[in-house]
N, C-alpha and C positions, 0 to 999 in steps of 0.2 A: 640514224634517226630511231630513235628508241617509240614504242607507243605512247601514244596520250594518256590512255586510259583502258583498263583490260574490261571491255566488256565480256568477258565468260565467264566474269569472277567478282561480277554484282549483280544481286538478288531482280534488282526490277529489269535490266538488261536481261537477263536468262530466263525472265518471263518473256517477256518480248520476244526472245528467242526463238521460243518453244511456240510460240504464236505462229511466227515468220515461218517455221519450219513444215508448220502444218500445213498454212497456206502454197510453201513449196511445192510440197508432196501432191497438193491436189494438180498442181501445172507435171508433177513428176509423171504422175500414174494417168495424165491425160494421151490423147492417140496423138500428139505431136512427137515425133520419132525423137528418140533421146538424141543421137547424133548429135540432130539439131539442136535440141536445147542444150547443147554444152558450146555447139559454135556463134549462137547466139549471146550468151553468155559469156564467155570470152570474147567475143567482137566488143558488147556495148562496155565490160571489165577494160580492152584496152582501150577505149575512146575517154572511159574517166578516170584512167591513170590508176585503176587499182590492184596493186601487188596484190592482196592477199587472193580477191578475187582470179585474175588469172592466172596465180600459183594453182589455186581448187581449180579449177574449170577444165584449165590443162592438164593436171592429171587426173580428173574424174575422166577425160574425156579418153584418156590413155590408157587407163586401166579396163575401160568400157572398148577398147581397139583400135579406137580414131590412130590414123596414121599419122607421123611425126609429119612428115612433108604437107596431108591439111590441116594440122593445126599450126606450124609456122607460117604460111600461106592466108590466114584469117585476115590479120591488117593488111593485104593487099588482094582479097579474094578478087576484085575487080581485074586485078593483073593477072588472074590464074587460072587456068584450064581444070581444075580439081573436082571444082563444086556442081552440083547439079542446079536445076534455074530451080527450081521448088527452093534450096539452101540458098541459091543469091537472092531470092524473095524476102527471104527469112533474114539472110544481112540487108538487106535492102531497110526490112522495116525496123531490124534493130537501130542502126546508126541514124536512120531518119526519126523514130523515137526515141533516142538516147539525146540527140541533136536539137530537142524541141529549141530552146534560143539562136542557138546559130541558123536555123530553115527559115527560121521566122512566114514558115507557112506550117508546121508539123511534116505530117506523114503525105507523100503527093499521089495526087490522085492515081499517075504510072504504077508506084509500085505497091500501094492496096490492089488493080487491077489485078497485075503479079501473085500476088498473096492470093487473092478471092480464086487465082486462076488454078493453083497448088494446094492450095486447102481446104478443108472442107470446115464448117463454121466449129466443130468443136478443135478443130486442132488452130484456128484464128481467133479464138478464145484463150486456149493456151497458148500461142504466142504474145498476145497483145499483153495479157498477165504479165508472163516472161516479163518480158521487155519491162514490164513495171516495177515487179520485186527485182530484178538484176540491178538495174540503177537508184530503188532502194539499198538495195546490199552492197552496190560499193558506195552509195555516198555514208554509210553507217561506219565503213572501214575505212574511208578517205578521212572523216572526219576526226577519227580518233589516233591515226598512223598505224594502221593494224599491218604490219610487216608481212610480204609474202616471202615464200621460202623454205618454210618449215611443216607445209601441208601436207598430211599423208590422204591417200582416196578413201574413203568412209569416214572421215574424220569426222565432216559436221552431221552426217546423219547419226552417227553413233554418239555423238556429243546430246543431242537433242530426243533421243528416244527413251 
C-alpha cells in the first residue's frame, strides 16, 4: 500500500505541521514523564491502526531507553506486571480517550480517580492533550496511508524545527 498523499511535501500541510509541532513541544517539555508520553502514544497509535505512528513512538521511546519487553507489553499492559499504577492510569485514560465511540460514556469516573490519584493537574493537562494530538496524528497518517517503517528517532523534530 503505497501513501495517498505525502504530506511533507506540500506547502499548507508543512504549515500545519510546524503548528502541530509546536503544540507537541508544549505537552513534550510538560512535567508528565516522557516514558509516559511515548507509552501513551503508542497505546492510543495501536488501538487506531497507525504504522507510522507506532513505527515513531517505539523507537522514540527506545532511543530514550524504554525496555523492548515494556514496549512489546503496551497492547496488553492489562496482562503484565511491568507498568507502574501511575502508567496503567495513564493507559487507562489513553484507550478510554482514544475509545470515545466505542465507551459511549467517554473517560469513567474509575479511572480519572486513578489519574487525579498519580498526577498532579499540570501533568493531567499534559495527558489529556496527549491523548488529543496522538489521535490527531494518527488519524492525519491513517488517512492519507503514511507507511511505518522507515522512522528514524529525531526524525520529526528535526523535520519541523
Amino acid at each position: 500500500m503505497d501513501a495517498r498523499f505525502n504530506m511533507f511535501d506540500n506547502e499548507i500541510a508543512v504549515k500545519f505541521f510546524r503548528r502541530f509541532a509546536n503544540a507537541s513541544l508544549v505537552i513534550h517539555q510538560s512535567p508528565l514523564p516522557s516514558s509516559t508520553q511515548e507509552l501513551v502514544s503508542l497505546r492510543a497509535s495501536q488501538i487506531n491502526g497507525c504504522g507510522w505512528c507506532i513505527d515513531m513512538h517505539t523507537k522514540e521511546a527506545a532511543a530514550a531507553g524504554e525496555t523492548a519487553v515494556r514496549l512489546n507489553l503496551v497492547a496488553a499492559w492489562r496482562e503484565s506486571a511491568v507498568f507502574t499504577e501511575a502508567e496503567r492510569a495513564a493507559l487507562a485514560l489513553a484507550e478510554e480517550g482514544t475509545r470515545l465511540a466505542d465507551a459511549h460514556h467517554g473517560v469513567s469516573d474509575e479511572t480519572w480517580a486513578q489519574v487525579r490519584k498519580h498526577y498532579d493537574d499540570d501533568q493531567i493537562a499534559a495527558l489529556v492533550s496527549l491523548v488529543a494530538v496522538i489521535n490527531a496524528a494518527n488519524r492525519l497518517a491513517v488517512i492519507v496511508h503514511q507507511q511505518g517503517g522507515s522512522y528514524e528517532p529525531g526524525m520529526f523534530a528535526a523535520a519541523f524545527n
